[in-house]
C-alpha positions as CSV (number, residue, x, y, z in Angstrom):
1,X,0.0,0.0,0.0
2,X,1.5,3.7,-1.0
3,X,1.7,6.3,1.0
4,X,-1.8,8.3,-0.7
5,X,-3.5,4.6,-0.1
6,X,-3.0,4.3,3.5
7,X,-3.9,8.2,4.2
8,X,-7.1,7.2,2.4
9,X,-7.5,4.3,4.6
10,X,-6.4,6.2,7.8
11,X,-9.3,8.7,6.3
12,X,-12.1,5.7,6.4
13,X,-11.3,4.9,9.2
14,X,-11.8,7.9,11.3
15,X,-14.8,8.6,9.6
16,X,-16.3,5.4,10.5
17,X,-15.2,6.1,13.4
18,X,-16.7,9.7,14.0
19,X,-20.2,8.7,12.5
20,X,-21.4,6.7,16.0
21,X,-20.7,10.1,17.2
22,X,-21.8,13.0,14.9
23,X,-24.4,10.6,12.9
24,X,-23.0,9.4,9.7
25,X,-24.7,6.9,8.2
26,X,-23.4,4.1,5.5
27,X,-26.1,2.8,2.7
28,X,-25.6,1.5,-0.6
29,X,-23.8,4.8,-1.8
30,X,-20.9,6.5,-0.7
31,X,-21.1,7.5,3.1
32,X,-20.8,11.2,3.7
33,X,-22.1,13.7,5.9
34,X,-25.3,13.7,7.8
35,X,-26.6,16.2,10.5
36,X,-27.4,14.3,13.7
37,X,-30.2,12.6,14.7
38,X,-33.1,14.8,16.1
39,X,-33.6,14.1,19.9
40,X,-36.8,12.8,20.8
41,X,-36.9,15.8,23.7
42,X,-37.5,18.8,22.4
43,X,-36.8,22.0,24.8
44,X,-38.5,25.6,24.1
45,X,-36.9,28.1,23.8
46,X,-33.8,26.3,22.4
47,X,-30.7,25.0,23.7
48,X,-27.9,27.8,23.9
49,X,-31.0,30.3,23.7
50,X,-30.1,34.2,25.4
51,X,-32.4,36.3,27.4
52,X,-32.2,39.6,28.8
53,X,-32.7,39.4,31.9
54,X,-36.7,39.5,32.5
55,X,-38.0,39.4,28.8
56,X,-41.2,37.2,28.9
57,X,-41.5,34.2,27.4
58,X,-43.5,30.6,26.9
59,X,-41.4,27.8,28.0
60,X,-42.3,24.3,26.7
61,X,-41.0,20.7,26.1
62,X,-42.5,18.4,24.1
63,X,-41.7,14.9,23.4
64,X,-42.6,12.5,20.9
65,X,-44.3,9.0,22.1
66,X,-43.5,10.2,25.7
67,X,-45.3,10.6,29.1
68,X,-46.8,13.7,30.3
69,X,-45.8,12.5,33.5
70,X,-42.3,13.7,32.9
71,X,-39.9,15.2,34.9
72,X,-38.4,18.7,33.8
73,X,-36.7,21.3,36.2
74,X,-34.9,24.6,36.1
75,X,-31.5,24.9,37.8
76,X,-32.3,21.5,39.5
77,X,-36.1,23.2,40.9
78,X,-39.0,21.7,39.3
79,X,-40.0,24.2,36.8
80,X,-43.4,25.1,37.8
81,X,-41.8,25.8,41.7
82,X,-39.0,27.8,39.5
83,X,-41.3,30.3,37.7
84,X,-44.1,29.7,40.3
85,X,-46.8,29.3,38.0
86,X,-48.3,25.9,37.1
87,X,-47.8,24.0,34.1
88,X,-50.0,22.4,31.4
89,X,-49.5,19.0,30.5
90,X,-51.3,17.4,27.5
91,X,-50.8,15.1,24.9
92,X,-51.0,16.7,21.2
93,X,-51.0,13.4,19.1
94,X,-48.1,11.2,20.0
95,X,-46.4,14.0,21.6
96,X,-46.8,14.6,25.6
97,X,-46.1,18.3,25.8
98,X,-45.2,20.2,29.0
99,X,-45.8,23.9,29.0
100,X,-45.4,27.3,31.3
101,X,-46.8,30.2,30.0
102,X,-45.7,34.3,30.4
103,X,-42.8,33.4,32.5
104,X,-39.1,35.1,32.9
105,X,-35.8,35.1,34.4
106,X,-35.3,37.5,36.9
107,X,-31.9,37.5,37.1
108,X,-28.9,37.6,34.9
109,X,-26.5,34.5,35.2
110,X,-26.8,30.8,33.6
111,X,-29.8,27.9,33.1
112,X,-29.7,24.7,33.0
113,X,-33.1,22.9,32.1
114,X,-33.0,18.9,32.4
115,X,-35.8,16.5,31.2
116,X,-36.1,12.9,32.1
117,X,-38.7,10.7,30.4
118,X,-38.4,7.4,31.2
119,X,-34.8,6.4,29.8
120,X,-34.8,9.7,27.4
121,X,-32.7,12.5,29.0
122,X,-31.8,15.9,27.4
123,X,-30.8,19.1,28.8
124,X,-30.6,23.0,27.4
125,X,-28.2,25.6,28.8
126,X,-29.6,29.2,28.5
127,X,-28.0,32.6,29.5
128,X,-29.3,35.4,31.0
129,X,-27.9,39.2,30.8
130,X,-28.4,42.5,32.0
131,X,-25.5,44.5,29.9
132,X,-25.6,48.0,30.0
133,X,-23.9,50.5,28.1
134,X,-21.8,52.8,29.5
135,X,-23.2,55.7,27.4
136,X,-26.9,54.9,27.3
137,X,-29.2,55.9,24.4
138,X,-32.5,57.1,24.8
139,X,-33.5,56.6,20.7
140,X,-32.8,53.8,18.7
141,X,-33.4,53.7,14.8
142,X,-33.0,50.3,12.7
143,X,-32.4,50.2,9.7
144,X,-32.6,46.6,7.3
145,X,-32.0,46.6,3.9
146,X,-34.0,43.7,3.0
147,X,-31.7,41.1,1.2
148,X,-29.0,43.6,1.3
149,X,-25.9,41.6,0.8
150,X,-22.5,43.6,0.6
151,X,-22.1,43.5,-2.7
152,X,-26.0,45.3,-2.7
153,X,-24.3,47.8,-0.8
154,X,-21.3,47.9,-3.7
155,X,-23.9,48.8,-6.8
156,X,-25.7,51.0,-4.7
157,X,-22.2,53.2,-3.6
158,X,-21.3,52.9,-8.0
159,X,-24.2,54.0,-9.3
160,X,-24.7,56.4,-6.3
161,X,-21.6,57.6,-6.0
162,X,-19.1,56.6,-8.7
163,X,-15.7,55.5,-9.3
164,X,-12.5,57.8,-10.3
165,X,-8.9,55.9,-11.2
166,X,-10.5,52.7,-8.8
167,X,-11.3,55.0,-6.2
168,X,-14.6,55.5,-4.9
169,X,-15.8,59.1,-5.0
170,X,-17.1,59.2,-2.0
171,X,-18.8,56.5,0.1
172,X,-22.9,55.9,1.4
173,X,-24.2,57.2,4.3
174,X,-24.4,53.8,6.0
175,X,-20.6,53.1,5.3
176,X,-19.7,56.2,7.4
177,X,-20.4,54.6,10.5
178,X,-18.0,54.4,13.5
179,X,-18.6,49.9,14.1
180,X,-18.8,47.6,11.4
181,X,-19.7,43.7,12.0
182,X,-20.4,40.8,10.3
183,X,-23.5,39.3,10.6
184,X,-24.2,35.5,10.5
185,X,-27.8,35.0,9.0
186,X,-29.1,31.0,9.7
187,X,-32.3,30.4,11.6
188,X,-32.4,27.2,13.9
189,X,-33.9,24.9,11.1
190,X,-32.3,25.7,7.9
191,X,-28.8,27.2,6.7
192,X,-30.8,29.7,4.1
193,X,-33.4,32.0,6.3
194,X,-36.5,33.7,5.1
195,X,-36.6,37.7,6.3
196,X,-39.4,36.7,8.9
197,X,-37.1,34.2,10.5
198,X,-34.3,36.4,10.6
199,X,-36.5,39.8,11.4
200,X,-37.4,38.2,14.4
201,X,-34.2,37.4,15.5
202,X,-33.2,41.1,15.3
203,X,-36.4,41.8,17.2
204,X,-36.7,38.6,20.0
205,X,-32.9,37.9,20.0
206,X,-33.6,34.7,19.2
207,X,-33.6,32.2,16.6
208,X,-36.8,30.8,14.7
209,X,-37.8,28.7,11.7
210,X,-38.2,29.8,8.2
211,X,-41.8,31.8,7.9
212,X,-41.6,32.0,11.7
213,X,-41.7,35.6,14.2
214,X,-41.4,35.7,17.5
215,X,-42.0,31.9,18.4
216,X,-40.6,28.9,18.6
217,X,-41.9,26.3,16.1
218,X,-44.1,23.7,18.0
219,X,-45.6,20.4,17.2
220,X,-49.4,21.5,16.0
221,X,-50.5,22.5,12.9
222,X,-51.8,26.0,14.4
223,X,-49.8,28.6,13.6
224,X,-51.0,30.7,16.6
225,X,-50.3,28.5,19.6
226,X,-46.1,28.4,19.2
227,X,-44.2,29.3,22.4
228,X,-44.0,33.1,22.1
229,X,-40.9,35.6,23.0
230,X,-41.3,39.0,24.0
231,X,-40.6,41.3,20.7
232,X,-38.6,44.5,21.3
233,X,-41.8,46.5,20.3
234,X,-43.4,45.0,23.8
235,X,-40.1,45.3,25.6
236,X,-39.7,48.6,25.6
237,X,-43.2,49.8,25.8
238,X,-43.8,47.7,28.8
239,X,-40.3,48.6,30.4
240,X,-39.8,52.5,29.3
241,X,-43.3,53.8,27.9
242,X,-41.2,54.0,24.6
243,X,-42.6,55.8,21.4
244,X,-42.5,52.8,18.9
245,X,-42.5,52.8,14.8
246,X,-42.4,50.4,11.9
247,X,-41.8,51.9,8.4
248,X,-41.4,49.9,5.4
249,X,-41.6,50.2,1.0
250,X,-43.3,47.0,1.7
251,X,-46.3,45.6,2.5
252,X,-46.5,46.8,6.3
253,X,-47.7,42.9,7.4
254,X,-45.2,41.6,5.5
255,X,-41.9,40.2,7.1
256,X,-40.1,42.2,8.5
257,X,-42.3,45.3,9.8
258,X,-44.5,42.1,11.1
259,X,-41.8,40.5,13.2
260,X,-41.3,43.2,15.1
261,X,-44.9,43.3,16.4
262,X,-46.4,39.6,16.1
263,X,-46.6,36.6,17.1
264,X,-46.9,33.5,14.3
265,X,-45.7,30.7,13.1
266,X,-46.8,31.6,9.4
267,X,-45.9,34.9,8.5
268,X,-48.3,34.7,5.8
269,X,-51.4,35.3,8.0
270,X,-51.3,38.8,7.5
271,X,-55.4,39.5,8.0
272,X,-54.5,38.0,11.3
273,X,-51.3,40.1,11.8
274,X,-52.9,43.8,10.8
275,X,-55.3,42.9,13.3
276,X,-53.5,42.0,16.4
277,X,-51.4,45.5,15.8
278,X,-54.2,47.1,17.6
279,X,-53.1,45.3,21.0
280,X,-52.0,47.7,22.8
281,X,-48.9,45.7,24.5
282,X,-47.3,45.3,20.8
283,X,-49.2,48.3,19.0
284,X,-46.6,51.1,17.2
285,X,-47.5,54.5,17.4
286,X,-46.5,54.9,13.9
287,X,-47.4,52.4,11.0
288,X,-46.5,53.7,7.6
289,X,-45.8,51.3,4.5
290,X,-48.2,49.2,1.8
291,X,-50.4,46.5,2.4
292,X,-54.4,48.3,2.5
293,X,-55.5,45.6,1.4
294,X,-55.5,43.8,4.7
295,X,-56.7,46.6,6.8
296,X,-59.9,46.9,4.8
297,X,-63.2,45.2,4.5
298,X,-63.8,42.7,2.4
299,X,-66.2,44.3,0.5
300,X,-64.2,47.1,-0.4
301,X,-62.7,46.4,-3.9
302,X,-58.8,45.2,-3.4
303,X,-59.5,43.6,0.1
304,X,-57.7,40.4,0.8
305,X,-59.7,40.2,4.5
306,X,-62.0,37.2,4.3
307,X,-64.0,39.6,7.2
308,X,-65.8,43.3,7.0
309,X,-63.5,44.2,9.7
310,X,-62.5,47.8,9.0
311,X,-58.6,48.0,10.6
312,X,-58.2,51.3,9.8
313,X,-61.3,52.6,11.3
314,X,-60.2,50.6,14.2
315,X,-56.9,52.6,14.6
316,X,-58.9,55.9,14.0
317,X,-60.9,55.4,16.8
318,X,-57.5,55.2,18.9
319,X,-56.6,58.4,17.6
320,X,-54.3,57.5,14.5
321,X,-54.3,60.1,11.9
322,X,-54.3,58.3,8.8
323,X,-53.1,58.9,5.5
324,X,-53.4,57.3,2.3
325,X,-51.7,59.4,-0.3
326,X,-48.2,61.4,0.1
327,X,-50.0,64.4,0.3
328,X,-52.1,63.4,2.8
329,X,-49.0,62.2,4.9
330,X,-47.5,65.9,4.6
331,X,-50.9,67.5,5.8
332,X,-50.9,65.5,9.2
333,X,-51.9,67.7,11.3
334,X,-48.4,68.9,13.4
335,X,-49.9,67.8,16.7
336,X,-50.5,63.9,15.5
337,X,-48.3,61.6,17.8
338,X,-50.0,58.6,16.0
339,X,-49.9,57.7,12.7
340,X,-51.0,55.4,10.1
341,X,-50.6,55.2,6.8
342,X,-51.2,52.8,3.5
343,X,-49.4,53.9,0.4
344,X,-50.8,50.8,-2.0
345,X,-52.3,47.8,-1.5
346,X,-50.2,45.7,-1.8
347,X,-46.2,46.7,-1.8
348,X,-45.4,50.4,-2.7
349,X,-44.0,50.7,-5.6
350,X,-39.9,50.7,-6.2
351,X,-38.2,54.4,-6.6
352,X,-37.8,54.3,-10.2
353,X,-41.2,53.5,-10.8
354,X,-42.6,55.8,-8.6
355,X,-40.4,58.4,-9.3
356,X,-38.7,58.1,-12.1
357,X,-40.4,56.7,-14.8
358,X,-44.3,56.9,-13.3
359,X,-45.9,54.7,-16.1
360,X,-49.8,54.5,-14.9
361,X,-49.5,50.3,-15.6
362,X,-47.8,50.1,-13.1
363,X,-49.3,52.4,-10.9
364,X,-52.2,51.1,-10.8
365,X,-53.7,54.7,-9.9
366,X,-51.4,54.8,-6.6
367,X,-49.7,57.7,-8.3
368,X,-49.0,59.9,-5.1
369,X,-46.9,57.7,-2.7
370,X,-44.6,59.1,-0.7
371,X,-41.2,57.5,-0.5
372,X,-39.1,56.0,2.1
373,X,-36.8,59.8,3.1
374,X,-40.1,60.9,3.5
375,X,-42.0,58.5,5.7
376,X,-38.4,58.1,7.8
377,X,-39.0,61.8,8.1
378,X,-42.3,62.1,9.4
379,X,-41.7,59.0,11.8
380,X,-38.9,60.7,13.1
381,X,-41.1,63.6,13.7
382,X,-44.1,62.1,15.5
383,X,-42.1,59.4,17.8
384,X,-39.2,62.2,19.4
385,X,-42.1,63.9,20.7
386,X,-42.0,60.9,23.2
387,X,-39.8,62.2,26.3
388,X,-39.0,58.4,27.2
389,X,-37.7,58.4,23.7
390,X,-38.3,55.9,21.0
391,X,-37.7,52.8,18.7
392,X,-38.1,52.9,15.3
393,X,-37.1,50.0,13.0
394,X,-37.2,51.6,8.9
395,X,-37.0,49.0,5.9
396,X,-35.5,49.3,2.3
397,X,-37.9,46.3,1.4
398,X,-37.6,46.3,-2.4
399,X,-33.8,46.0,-2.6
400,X,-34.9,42.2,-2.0
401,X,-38.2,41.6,-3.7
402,X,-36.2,43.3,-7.3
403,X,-33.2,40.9,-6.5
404,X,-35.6,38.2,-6.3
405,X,-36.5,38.9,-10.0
406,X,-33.0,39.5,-11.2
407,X,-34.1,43.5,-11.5
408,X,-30.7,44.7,-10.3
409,X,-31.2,48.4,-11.2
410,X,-34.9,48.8,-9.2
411,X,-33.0,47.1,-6.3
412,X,-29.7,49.5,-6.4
413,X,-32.2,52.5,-6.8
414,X,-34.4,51.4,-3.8
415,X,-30.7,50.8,-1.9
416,X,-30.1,54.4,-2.3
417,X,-33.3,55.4,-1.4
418,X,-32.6,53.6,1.8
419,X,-28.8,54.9,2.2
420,X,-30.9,58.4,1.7
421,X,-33.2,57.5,5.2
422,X,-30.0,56.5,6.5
423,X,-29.1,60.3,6.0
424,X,-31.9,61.6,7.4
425,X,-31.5,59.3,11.0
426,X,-28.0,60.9,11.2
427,X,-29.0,64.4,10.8
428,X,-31.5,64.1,13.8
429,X,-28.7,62.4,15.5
430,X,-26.0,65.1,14.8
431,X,-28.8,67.1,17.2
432,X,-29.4,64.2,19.7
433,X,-26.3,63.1,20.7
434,X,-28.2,60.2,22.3
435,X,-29.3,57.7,19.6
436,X,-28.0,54.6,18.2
437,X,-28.5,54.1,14.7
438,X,-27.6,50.1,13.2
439,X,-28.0,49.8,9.9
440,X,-28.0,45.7,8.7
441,X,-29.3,43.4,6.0
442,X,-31.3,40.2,7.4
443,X,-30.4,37.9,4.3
444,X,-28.6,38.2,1.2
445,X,-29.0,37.3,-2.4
446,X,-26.4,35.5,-4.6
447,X,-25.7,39.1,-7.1
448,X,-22.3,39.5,-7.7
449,X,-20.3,42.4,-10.3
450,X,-18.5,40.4,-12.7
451,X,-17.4,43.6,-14.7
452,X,-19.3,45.8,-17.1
453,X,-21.3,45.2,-19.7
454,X,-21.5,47.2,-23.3
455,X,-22.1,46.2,-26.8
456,X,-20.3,49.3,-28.1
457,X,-18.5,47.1,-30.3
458,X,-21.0,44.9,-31.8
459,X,-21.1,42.0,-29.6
460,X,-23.7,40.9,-27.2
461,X,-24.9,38.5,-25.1
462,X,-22.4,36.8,-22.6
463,X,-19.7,37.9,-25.1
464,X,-20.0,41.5,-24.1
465,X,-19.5,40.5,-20.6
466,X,-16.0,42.5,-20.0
467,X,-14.1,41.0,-17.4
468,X,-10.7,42.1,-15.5
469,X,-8.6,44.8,-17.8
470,X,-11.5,45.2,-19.8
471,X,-14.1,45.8,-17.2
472,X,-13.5,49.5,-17.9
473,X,-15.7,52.0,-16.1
474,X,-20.1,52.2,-16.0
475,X,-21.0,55.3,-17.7
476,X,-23.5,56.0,-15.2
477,X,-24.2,59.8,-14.5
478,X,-25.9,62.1,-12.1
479,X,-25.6,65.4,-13.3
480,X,-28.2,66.9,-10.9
481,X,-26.3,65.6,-7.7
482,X,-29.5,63.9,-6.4
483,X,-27.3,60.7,-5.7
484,X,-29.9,58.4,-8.1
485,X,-28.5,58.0,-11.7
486,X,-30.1,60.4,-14.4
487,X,-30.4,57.1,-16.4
488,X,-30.2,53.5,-15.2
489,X,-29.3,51.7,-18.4
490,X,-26.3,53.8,-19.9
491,X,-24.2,52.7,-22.3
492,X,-21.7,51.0,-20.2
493,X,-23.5,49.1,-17.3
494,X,-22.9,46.8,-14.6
495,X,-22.6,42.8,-15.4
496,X,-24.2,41.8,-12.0
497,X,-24.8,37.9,-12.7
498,X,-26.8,35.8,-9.9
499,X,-25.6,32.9,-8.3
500,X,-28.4,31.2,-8.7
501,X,-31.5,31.5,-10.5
502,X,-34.7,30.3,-12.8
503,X,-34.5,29.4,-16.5
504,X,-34.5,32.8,-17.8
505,X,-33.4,35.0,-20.5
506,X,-30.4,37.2,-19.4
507,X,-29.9,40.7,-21.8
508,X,-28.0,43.1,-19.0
509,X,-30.1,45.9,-19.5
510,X,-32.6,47.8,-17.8
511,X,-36.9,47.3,-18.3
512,X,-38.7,50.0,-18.2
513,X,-41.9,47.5,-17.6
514,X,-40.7,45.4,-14.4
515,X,-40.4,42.0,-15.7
516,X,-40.1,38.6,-14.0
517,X,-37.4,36.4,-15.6
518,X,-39.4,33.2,-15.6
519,X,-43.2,32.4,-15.3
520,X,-45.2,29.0,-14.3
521,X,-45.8,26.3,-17.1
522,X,-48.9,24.2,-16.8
523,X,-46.6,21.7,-15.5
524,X,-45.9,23.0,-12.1
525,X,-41.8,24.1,-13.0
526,X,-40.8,27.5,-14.1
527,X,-39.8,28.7,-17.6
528,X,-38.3,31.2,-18.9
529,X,-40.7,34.5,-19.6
530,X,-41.2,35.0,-23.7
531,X,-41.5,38.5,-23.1
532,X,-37.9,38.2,-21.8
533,X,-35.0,38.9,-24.4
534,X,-31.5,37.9,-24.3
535,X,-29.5,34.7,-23.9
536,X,-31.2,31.6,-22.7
537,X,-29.4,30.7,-19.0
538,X,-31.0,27.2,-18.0
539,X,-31.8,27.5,-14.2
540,X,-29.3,26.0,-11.2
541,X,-32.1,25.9,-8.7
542,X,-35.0,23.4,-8.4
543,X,-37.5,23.8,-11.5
544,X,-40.5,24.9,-9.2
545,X,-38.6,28.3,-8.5
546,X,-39.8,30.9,-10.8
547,X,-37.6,33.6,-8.8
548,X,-33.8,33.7,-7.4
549,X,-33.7,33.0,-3.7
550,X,-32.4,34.4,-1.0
551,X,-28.2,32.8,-0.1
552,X,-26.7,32.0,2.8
553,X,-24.0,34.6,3.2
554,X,-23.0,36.2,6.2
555,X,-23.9,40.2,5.9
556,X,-22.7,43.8,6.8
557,X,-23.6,45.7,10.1
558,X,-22.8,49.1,10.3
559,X,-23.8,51.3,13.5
560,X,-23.3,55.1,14.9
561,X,-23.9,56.2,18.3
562,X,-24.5,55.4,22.2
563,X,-23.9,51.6,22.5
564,X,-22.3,51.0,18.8
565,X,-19.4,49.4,20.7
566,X,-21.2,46.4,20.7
567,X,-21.3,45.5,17.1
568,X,-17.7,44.5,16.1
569,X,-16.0,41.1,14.6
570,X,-18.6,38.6,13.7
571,X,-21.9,38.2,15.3
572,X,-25.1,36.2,15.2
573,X,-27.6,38.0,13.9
574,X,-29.5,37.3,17.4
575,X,-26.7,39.6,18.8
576,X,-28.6,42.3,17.1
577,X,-31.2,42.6,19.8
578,X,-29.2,42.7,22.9
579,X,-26.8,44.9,21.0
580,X,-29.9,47.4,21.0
581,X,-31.6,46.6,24.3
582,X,-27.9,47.1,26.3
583,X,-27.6,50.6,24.5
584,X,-31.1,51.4,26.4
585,X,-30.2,50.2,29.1
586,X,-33.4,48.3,29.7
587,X,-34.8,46.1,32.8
588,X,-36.8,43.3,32.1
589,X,-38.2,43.7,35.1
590,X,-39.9,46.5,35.3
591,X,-43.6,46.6,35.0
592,X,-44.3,43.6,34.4
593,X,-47.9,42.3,35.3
């Protein structure tokens, strides 16, 4: 045997070796890789989970073909002695569940849970903090640029900015921030999150499934009942008497705005969502975004609500001055410390179309929306009137739902728009020394530069893909210094190419119709869209995906202000939270009911 033979063998054998450990399994093909087995115990909240220190939660264990008679304690105290309220103990199918409702730790310092079923054992370590920073803040403003990767961030700074000699000419307002981090993005179930799974870990500071917020996934098929966390929204309301606002280009019970308010397993019960913003505990004090159509009643054209449940009237008899149009939004009346407001009824529409181009199609009669500078604005406005100060998370939803559909230019346009807000958060905190702004993607997309792209010379197609020496510079222009492009498809463009995507048609150049790359065929797997010129690129991701999809990549955290310490090196993105509530200061403890 040579020397490569037996270092395959000494190979084999350690792998056989390691998979009575790690879970390897052998079958008729080649052994490789497999994650471990799932334990039959399930603990909720998670093992390794963080809490600060009083932040409410449901606590649950739940095991499959087990006992409800088992035995489960907290730091070696039977848990319903340790959090002094009784537990419920039921089966749900073949699974005995064990659960403690609206409890906390009331002091900072480590948990050990341990279950005992019969012969089945598991444990769960928790920790529980109370960091405060030394320079508190009394305002925090987030910022997520939905499916904002770093090299989202790149186009954005080029077109917005421009390059001289391989030098940028200046850089976004987001990259002028003091503390930088990198920001690891996987839920607890998957590698790849969704942006309501990793919403909610920036809100909760902890993890969740995909199409989860604010819960831990449980074993029913109700997507109401999951073990809840207290959301940031309810933490600092019920701890500080906090102003509180969500502000998103997207539809405002999608996602992200959603997570940091509710309470679901499926993020896609948004009738359900709208209406459980009314609760006081979790309500904002300013809602402004898209989505009408699940505020309204059903029998007003455009409603999705299968009820005649009339949201908005519901918030106007709380006092919200609402708004419906970007005029209206500018005529709130100057006194108005609540606000909602409903831009479309569905998603607002991306900056170029609602700003640039304005063809009615696409419209759709929503021709006066106001965009996100201006909503940040007004937010900003309403919530500082709040002496306890405020929290006010602001999305750049589109940059995602236009990478989704390959529509790099309406994503880098909608990036600026965001970096723009950005702007207008550090203006107010040039005069109010005492707020943290964090500025952070929740997922990213598989876009890349791969140099420019011109057919000034006759060839097209992949061909005119100019790489390395010949990548020479985009042509992109902004002569009236408004930090958008005058024209997003200039002579010499951007190759952004996708890591992953559909069968589509690939051309390089900018629609002035937004057009998805691929459709459904009658067989249930995507093709690429006919009205879709170009090159034919066959699809690298399973044929029922008629859109690119979200990658796994770490992101980019940039933050200014009281408490911005905290985000440096590489973080989870559950790091997020306590990087926000430590800046505040805040007690779990305090008023709690």
């Amino acid at each position: 045997m040579n020397f490569l033979s037996k270092k395959k063998a000494m190979l084999a054998a350690a792998v056989l070796s390691m998979s009575y450990v790690v879970g390897f399994h052998n079958n008729s093909e080649a052994a490789g890789y497999m994650a471990p087995q799932e334990n039959t115990i399930k603990v909720l909240p998670i093992d390794n989970a963080k809490f600060v220190q009083g932040q409410i939660f449901d606590f649950a264990v739940e095991i499959k073909n087990g006992s409800s008679d088992m035995n489960v304690t907290v730091n070696g105290k039977e848990a319903s002695k340790f959090f002094g309220k009784d537990s419920v103990r039921k089966m749900e199918g073949n699974t005995a569940v064990y659960r403690i409702d609206d409890v906390s730790f009331p002091k900072a310092g480590n948990i050990t849970i341990e279950v005992k079923d019969g012969a089945n054992e598991r444990s769960a370590s928790y920790t529980v903090t109370n960091e405060k920073s030394k320079k508190r803040a009394k305002n925090v403003i987030l910022f997520v640029g939905d499916g904002m990767s770093l090299q989202a961030r790149q186009i954005a700074r080029i077109l917005s900015k421009g390059i001289t000699e391989g030098r940028y000419n200046d850089l976004l307002n987001m990259e002028k921030m003091d503390n930088v981090a990198v920001v690891t993005t996987s839920g607890y179930d998957a590698i790849v999150t969704d942006s309501a799974n990793s919403a909610s870990a920036y809100a909760t500071g902890h993890k969740s499934v995909v199409n989860a917020m604010g819960v831990y996934e449980n074993c029913t098929k109700d997507p109401f009942d999951d073990p809840k966390v207290e959301n940031i929204i309810e933490l600092v309301k019920r701890t500080r008497g906090m102003a509180t606002g969500i502000v998103s280009t997207s539809n405002i019970t999608d996602a992200t705005p959603a997570a940091m308010v509710s309470h679901t397993r499926r993020r896609a019960e948004q009738n359900f969502i709208a209406q459980t913003m009314l609760e006081d505990k979790h309500r904002p004090d300013v809602i402004l975004g898209g989505g009408s159509r699940h505020f309204i009643p059903m029998d007003v054209p455009g409603s999705k609500r299968k009820d005649n449940v009339d949201v908005i009237k519901s918030f106007e008899d709380l006092g919200y001055s609402f708004s419906g149009t970007k005029t209206e939004l500018e005529n709130t009346p100057e006194s108005a410390d609540r606000l909602l407001g409903l831009y479309q009824l569905d998603n607002m529409n991306v900056y170029i179309d609602r700003a640039v181009i304005k063809n009615p199609k696409v419209l759709k009669g929503f021709n006066d929306q106001p965009g996100l500078v201006e909503m940040t604005e007004k937010a900003i406005d309403t919530l500082s009137k709040n002496d306890n100060g405020f929290f006010l998370m602001v999305e750049g939803a589109c940059v995602d739902k236009q990478l989704h559909v390959l529509d790099w230019q309406r994503a880098a346009y909608d990036n600026i728009e965001l970096d723009k807000a950005v702007g207008v958060a550090q203006k107010f905190a040039a005069q109010n020394e005492d707020t943290l702004i964090v500025v952070v993607a929740d997922h990213a997309h598989g876009a890349s530069i791969t140099g420019t792209y011109h057919e000034l010379d006759g060839k097209t197609g992949r061909e005119a893909v100019r790489t390395y020496a010949d990548s020479k510079w985009p042509t992109f222009e902004d002569a009236d210094g408004d930090g958008f492009p005058d024209n997003p498809d200039p002579a010499v463009t951007l190759a952004v190419q996708f890591a992953n995507h559909p069968d589509c048609n690939i051309d390089y150049r900018f629609k002035d119709v937004p057009t998805p790359p691929a459709i459904m065929g009658k067989d249930g797997k995507a093709i690429a869209n006919p009205l879709t010129k170009g090159e034919f690129y066959a699809g690298n991701i399973p044929a029922k995906a008629d859109q690119e999809v979200h990658a796994a990549d770490d992101v980019i955290l940039t933050a200014q202000g009281p408490g911005a310490d905290y985000f440096k090196g590489t973080m989870d993105n559950t790091e997020v939270f306590f990087g926000i509530v430590r800046a505040l200061g805040i007690d779990g403890n305090k008023n709690k009911k």
